[in-house]
C-alpha positions as CSV (number, residue, x, y, z in Angstrom):
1,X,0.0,0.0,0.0
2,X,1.2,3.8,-1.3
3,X,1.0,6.3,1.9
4,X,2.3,9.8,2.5
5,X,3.0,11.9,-0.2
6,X,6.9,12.7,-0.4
7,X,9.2,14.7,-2.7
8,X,12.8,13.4,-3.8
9,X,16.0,14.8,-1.9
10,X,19.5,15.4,-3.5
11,X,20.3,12.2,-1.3
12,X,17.9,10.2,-2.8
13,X,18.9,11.5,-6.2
14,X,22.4,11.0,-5.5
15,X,21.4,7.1,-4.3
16,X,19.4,6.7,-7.2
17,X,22.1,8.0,-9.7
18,X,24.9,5.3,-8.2
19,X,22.8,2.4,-8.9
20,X,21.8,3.8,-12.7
21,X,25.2,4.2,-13.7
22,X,26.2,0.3,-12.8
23,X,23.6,-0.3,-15.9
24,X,25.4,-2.1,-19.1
25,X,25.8,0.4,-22.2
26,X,27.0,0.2,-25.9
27,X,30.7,0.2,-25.3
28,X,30.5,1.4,-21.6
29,X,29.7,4.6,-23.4
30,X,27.3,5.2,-20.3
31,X,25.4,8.2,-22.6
32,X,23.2,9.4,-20.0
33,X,22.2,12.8,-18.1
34,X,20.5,13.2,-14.8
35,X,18.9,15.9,-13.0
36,X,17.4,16.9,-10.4
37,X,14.7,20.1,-10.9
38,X,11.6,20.7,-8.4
39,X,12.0,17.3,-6.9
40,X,11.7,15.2,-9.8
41,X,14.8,13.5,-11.9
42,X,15.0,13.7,-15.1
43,X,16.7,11.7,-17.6
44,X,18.7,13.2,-20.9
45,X,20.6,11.3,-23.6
46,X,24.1,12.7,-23.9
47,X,24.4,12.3,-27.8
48,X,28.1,13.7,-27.2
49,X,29.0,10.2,-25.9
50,X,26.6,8.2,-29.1
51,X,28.3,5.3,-30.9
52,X,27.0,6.7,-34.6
53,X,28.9,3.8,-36.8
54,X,27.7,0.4,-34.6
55,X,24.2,2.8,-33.3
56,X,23.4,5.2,-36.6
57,X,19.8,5.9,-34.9
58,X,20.8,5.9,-31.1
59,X,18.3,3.1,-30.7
60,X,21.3,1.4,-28.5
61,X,21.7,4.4,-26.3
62,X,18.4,5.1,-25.7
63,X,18.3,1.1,-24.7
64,X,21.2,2.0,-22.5
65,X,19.4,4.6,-21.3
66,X,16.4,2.5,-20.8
67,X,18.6,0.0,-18.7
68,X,19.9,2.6,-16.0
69,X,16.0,3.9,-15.5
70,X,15.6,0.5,-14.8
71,X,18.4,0.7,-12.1
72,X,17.3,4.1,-10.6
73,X,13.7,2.8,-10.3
74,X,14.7,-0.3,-8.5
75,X,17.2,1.2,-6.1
76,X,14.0,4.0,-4.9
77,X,11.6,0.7,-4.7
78,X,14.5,-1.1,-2.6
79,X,14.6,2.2,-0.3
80,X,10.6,2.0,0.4
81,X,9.7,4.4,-1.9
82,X,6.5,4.6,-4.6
83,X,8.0,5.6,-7.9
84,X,5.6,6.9,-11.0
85,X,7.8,6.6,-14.2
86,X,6.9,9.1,-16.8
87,X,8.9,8.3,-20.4
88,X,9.2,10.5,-23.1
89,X,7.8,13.5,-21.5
90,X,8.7,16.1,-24.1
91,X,7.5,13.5,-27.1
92,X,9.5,10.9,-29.3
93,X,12.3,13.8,-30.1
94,X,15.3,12.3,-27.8
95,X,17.9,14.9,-29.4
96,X,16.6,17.5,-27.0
97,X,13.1,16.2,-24.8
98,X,13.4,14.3,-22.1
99,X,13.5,10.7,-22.0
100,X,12.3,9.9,-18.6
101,X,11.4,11.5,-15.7
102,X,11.1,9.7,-12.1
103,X,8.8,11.6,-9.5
104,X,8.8,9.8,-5.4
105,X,4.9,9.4,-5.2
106,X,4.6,8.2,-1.6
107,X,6.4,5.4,0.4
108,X,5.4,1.4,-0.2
109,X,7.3,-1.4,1.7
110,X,9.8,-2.8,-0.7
111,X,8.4,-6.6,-2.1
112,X,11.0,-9.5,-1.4
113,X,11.9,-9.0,-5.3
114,X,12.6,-5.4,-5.4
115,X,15.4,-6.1,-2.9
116,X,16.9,-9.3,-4.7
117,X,17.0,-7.3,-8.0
118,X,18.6,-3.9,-5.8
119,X,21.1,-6.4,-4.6
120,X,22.2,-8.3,-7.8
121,X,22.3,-4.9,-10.0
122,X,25.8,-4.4,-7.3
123,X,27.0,-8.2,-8.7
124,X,25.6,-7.8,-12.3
125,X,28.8,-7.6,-15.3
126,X,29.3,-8.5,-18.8
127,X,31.3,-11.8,-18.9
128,X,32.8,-12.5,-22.2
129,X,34.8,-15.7,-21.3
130,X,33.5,-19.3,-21.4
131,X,30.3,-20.7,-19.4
132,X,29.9,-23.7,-17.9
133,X,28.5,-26.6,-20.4
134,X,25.2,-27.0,-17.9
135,X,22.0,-26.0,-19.7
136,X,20.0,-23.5,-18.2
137,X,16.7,-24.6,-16.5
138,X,13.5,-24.5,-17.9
139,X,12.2,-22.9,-15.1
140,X,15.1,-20.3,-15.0
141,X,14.3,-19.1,-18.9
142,X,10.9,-19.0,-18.0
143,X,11.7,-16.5,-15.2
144,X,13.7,-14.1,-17.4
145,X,11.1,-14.3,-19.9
146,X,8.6,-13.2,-17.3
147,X,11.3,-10.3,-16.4
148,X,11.1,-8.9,-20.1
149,X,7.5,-9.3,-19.9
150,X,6.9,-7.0,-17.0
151,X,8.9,-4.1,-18.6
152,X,7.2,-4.4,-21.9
153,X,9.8,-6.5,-23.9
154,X,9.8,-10.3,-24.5
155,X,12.0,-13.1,-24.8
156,X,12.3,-15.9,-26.6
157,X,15.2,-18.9,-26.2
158,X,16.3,-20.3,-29.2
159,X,16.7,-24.2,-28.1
160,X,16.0,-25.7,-31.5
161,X,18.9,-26.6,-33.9
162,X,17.5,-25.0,-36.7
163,X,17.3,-21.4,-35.1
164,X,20.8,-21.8,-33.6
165,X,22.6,-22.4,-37.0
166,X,20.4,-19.9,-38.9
167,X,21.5,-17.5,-36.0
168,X,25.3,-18.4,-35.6
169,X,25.1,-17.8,-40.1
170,X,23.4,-14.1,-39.3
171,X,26.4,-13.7,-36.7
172,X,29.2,-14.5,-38.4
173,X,28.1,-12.6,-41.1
174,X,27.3,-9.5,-39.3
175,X,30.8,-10.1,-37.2
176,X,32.8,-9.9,-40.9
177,X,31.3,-7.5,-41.6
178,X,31.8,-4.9,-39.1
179,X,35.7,-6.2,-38.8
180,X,35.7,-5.8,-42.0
181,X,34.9,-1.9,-41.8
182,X,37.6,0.5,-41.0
183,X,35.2,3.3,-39.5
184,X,33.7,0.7,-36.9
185,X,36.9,-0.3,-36.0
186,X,38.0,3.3,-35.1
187,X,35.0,3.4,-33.2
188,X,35.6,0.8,-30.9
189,X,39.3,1.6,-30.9
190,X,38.0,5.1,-29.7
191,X,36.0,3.1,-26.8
192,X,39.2,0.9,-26.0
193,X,41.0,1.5,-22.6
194,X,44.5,1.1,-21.4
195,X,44.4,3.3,-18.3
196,X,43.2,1.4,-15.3
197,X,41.9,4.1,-14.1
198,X,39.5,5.0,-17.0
199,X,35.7,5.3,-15.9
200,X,34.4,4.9,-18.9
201,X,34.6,2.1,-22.2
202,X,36.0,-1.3,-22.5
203,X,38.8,-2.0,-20.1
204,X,41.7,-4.7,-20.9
205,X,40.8,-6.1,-18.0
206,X,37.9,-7.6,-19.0
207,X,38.7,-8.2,-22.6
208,X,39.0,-11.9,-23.3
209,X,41.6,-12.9,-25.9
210,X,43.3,-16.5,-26.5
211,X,46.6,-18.2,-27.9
212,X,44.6,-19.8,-30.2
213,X,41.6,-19.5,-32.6
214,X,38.4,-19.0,-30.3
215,X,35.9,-22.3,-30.8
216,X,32.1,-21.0,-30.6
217,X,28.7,-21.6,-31.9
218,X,28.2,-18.4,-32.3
219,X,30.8,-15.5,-33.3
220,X,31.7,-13.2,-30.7
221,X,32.9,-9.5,-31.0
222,X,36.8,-9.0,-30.5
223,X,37.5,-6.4,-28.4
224,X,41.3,-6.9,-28.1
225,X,41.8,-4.0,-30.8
226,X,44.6,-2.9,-29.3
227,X,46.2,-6.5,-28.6
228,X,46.3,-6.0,-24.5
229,X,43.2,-8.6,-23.4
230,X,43.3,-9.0,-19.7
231,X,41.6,-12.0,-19.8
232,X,43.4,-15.4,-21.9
233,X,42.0,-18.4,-22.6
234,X,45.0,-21.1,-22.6
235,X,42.6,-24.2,-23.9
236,X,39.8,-23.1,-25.4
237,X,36.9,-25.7,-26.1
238,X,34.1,-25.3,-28.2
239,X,31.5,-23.1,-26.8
240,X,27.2,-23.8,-27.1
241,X,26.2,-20.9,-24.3
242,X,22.3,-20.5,-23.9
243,X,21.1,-17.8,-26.2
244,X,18.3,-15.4,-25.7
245,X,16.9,-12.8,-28.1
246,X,15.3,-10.0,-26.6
247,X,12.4,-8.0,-28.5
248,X,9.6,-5.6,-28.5
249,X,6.5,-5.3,-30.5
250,X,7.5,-1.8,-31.7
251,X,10.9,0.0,-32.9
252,X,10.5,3.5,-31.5
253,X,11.8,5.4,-28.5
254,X,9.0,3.8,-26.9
255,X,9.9,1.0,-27.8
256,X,13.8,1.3,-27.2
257,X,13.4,2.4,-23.7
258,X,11.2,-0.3,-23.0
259,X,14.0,-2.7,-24.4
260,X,16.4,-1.4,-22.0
261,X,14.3,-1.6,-19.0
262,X,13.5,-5.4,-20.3
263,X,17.5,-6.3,-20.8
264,X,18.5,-4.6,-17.2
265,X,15.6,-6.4,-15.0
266,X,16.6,-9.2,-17.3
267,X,20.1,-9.8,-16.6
268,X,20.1,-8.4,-12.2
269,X,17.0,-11.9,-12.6
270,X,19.8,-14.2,-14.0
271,X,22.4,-12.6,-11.8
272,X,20.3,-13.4,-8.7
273,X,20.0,-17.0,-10.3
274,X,23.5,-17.3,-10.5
275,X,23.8,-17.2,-14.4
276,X,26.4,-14.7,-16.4
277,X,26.1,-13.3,-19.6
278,X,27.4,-11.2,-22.3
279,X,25.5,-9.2,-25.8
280,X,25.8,-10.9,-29.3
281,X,25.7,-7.4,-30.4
282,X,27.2,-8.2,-34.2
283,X,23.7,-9.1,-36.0
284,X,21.8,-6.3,-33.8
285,X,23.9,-3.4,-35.1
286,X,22.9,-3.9,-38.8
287,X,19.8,-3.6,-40.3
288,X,20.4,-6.0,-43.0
289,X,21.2,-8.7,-40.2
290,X,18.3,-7.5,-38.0
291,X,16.0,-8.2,-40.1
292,X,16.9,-11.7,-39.9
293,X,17.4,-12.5,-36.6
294,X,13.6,-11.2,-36.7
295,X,12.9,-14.4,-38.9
296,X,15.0,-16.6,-36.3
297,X,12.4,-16.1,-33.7
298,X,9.9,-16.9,-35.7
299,X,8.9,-13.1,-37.3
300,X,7.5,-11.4,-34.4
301,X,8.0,-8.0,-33.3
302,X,11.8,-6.5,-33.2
303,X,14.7,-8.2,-32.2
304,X,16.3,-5.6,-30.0
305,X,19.1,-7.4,-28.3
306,X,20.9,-11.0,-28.6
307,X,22.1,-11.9,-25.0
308,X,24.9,-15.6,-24.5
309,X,24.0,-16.5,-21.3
310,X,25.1,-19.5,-18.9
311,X,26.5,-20.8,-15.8
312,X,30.0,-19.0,-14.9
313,X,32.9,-21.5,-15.0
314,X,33.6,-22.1,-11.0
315,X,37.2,-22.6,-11.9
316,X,37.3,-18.7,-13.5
317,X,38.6,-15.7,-11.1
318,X,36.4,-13.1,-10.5
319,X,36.2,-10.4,-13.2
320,X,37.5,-6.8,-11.9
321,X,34.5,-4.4,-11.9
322,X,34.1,-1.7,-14.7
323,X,34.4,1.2,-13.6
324,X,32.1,4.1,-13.7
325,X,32.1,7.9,-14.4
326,X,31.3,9.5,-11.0
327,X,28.0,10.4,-10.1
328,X,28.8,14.6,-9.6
329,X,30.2,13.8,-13.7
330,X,26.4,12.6,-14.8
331,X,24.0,14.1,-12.6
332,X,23.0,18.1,-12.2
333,X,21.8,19.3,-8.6
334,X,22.4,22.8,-9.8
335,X,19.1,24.2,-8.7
336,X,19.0,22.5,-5.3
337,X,19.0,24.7,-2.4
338,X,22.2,23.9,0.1
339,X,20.9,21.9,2.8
C-alpha cells in the first residue's frame, strides 16, 4: 500500500544516480544525463557520448538509457519508496526532450523481489569468457522471460537446432562484416581502454583474448583491438552458451526504452540466479542482419538485443568491476537549495 505523499531529496537523487550508472551500455559509453529540478529526476541522452557507426539511430543508447532507469527505479523501490515513471515527457524527439522523468509518489514497503534485484544490480557484469556446459533450466528461462514481460519487452530462447545455425550464419556474417569496416573499427578503438583508471569504455581487464583461434557456436565481437586482453583463454573448447533474443513489439523510443528496462531487470534476474552473460551485439547493429534474426524467432515484433548466457565457470577468477564515471560527472543538482 502507497501512503504519505513525499518529494525526492538530492540524497535520494544522489542514491538513485549510483545504482543507474552500474547499468550495461553500448561500449561502456554510459550516454546518459541526470537531474534533479523541483523534486523530480530527469533523464537526458548525452548524444556527445553516441556510438554513430555500430548505433546510426541511437536506438542502443536510448536502450542503455532504458537499462539505468531500470536501475534508478529499483534502487527508490529497494529504499521504500513509490515511484511513477513518466517516459518520453517532451515526445518521441530524444535529441533535446526528455527521456524519462522519475517523480517519489509516496512510500510502499519494498516486495521481497525489489530487494533481490537492488542487490544483484551491485553483482551484475558482462562476462565474455566461457560458461559452464550446464544447460539453463527450464524454469530459469521461463523466469527471465517473465522479467522482459513485466517491462514491456519479450523473450524468446532459441533451443532448437534449426534457429541456432540460422542464428550463428546471421552472426558471423554481421561479425565480418563490421571487422571488415575501417570506420567501426576506429570506433571501438575510440572506446578501447589502457588506463586502469579510465571510468568509462572497454577495459583490458575484462577483454578476453586466446593463444589460439576461439571455438564458438556463435561469433563473438573482439574487443582486443589494441592486442592487451586482460583476460586469456590457454585451452579453449568449443562453446554452445544459452542464447536469448530480446524483442519488442514496436521500434520506437518507446519502444527502445522499453528494451532497456527489459535487458536490465533481465540480466540483475539471471544474476540473482547465479547465471552470467554477455550481448551478441554483431547481427543487432545492422539492419540487413536484424531483419533476420527477426525471422530466427519466428517473425515477431523486433529483435532488439541477442544476449549468451550461462552458468560462470567455478574454476574462472572473479572479473574486476568496470568502472564508472562519477556520479557529480552525470547528474545536475544545480538548482537544489544547500541543505
Amino acid at each position: 500500500m502507497v501512503t504519505s505523499t513525499t518529494t525526492m531529496s538530492a540524497d535520494l537523487a544522489r542514491s538513485a544516480v549510483e545504482t543507474a550508472i552500474l547499468a550495461p551500455s553500448i561500449h561502456n559509453s554510459q550516454p546518459w544525463r541526470w537531474r534533479l529540478r523541483d523534486g523530480v529526476l530527469e533523464l537526458r541522452a548525452d548524444l556527445t557520448r553516441a556510438t554513430p557507426v555500430a548505433d546510426p539511430d541511437h536506438r542502443q543508447l536510448v536502450m542503455s538509457c532504458g537499462a539505468a532507469l531500470f536501475h534508478a527505479w529499483v534502487s527508490l523501490r529497494a529504499a521504500g519508496l513509490a515511484v511513477q515513471i513518466d517516459e518520453l515527457p517532451d515526445g518521441p524527439d530524444i535529441t533535446h526532450g526528455r527521456l524519462a522523468t522519475l517523480r517519489v509518489i509516496g512510500t510502499s514497503a519494498p516486495a521481497p523481489g525489489d530487494l533481490a534485484l537492488a542487490s544483484a544490480v551491485h553483482h551484475r557484469h558482462t562476462d565474455r569468457r566461457p560458461f559452464d556446459p550446464a544447460d539453463l533450466p527450464a524454469e530459469v528461462v521461463h523466469g527471465l522471460r517473465r522479467a522482459a514481460e513485466e517491462e514491456g519487452g519479450w523473450l524468446d530462447s532459441l533451443a532448437s537446432r534449426e534457429a541456432r545455425v540460422e542464428l550463428s550464419v546471421v552472426l558471423a556474417h554481421a561479425d565480418w562484416i563490421e571487422t571488415h569496416n575501417p570506420a567501426y573499427q576506429a570506433e571501438l578503438l575510440h572506446w578501447s581502454r589502457t588506463d586502469p583508471d579510465a571510468t568509462d569504455g572497454v577495459p583490458r581487464g575484462v577483454v578476453v583474448g586466446s593463444e589460439e583461434p576461439r571455438q564458438s557456436e556463435f561469433s563473438l565481437r573482439d574487443f582486443d583491438v589494441i592486442g592487451e586482453a586482460g583476460q586469456q583463454l590457454r585451452e579453449p573448447r568449443v562453446e554452445r552458451p544459452g542464447v536469448l533474443v530480446l524483442g519488442t513489439d514496436g521500434d520506437d523510443p518507446e519502444s527502445w526504452l522499453h528494451a532497456g528496462r527489459a535487458l536490465a531487470r533481465v540480466l540483475v534476474v539471471a544474476t540473482a540466479a547465479g547465471l552470467a552473460a554477455s550481448p551478441l551485439g554483431q547481427a543487432i547493429d545492422l539492419e540487413s542482419t536484424r531483419a533476420l534474426v527477426r525471422e530466427a524467432t519466428g517473425g515477431m515484433g523486433t529483435a532488439q538485443m541477442i544476449l549468451r548466457i550461462g552458468y560462470p565457470d567455478s574454476a574462472a577468477q572473479p572479473l574486476p568491476p568496470t568502472r564508472r564515471r562519477p556520479v557529480t560527472e552525470v547528474l545536475d543538482l544545480a538548482d537544489q537549495a544547500p541543505a
